[in-house]
C-alpha positions, 0 to 999 in steps of 0.5 A: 962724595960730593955733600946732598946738599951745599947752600951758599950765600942764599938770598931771594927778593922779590919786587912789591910795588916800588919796594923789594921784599927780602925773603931770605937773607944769605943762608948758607948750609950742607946736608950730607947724604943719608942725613935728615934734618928739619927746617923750622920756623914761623909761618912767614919765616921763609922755609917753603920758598927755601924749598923751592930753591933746593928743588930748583922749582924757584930762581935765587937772586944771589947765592947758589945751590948744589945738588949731589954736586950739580950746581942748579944755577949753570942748568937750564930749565929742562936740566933742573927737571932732569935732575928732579927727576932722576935725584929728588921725591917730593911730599907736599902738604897738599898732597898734589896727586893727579885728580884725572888719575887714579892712585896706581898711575899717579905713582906711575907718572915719574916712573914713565917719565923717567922712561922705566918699563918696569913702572906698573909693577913698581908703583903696584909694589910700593903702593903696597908698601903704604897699605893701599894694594887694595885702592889702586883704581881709586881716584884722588877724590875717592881717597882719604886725607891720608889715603893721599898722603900715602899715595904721595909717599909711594910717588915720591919713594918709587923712583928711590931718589937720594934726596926726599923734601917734605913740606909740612907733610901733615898739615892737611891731616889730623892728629893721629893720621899725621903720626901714622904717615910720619912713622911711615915716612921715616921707615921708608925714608931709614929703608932706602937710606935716603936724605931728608929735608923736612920742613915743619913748624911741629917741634915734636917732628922736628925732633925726629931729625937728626939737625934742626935749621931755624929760619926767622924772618928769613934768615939762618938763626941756628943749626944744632942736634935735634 
């Protein structure tokens, strides 16, 4: 079986001006299936925009990322939205949830998208899985910080991807919220055997990893056991 994740010789620069910025420098890695491992490192460091690579949302400048064996470069756009959607879930910092939906049709979406005729009765189920069976026709602004959160868990947990990346998933939370929605997060997470990449910059979360990744200023400074 073909590793989640295989990052070789990852560099992304972009242009500033007459200068071009470096944001990674040659980053190489796997993460094997079913594995959960942290990226951590400063603000600046490069982690969300290593991310954005592994997702196949950003273009690197030389190096190349496999997905489950697909290799994100030889696809075209609308083949990396497939794979998006039929491998990965997303949990963002800022929760991007639909405002013109309410919580049971954010959930829905991808399940649609996917062309699934069960998508209503799953997004009903997995809301109920966070707790929030009973705040279906809320929208968005009518939801809490952590009420959103949960709702973004449902959404990304719903199409059961192999492959769960977090971006700082509670940095818009307070502090007891946020241990509520991680504690939730790495139980659905054990549940569906999923791979997780989490990125943070809380060493405490990062520890809850099973391999911690040190990105600074761009570059891959050390790998080890949490």
């Amino acid at each position: 079986m073909a590793a989640a994740i295989e990052v070789v010789g990852l560099g992304k620069s972009v242009s500033s001006g007459e200068d071009t910025l470096t944001i990674l420098h040659e980053i190489s890695f796997t993460v094997e299936s079913g594995e959960a491992v942290a990226v951590v490192g400063a603000s600046g460091s490069g982690k969300s925009t290593l991310l954005g690579l592994l997702a196949g949302l950003d273009q690197p400048s030389r190096g190349s990322v496999r997905l489950a064996g697909e290799e994100l470069a030889a696809l075209d756009e609308d083949a990396r939205a497939a794979l998006r959607g039929r491998l990965l879930g997303f949990v963002f910092q800022s929760f991007h949830l639909l405002a013109a939906l309410n919580a049971l049709e954010n959930v829905m979406l991808p399940l649609e998208l996917l062309g699934r005729d069960d998508a209503r009765a799953t997004a009903q189920s997995m809301l109920a899985r966070v707790g929030l069976a009973h705040r279906l026709g809320h929208y968005p602004k009518h939801l809490s910080g952590g009420e959103q959160q949960r709702v973004a868990l449902a959404r990304a947990f719903a199409v059961k991807p192999q492959l769960l990346l977090a971006d700082e998933p509670t940095g818009n939370l307070a502090a007891a919220t946020g241990r509520e929605i991680i504690d939730l997060m790495f139980e659905m997470n054990r549940e569906a055997g999923t791979t997780l990449v989490l990125v943070t910059h809380d060493e405490a979360l990062a520890r809850r990893c099973a391999r911690v990744l040190r990105l600074a200023n761009g570059r891959l400074v050390g790998t080890s056991p949490a």
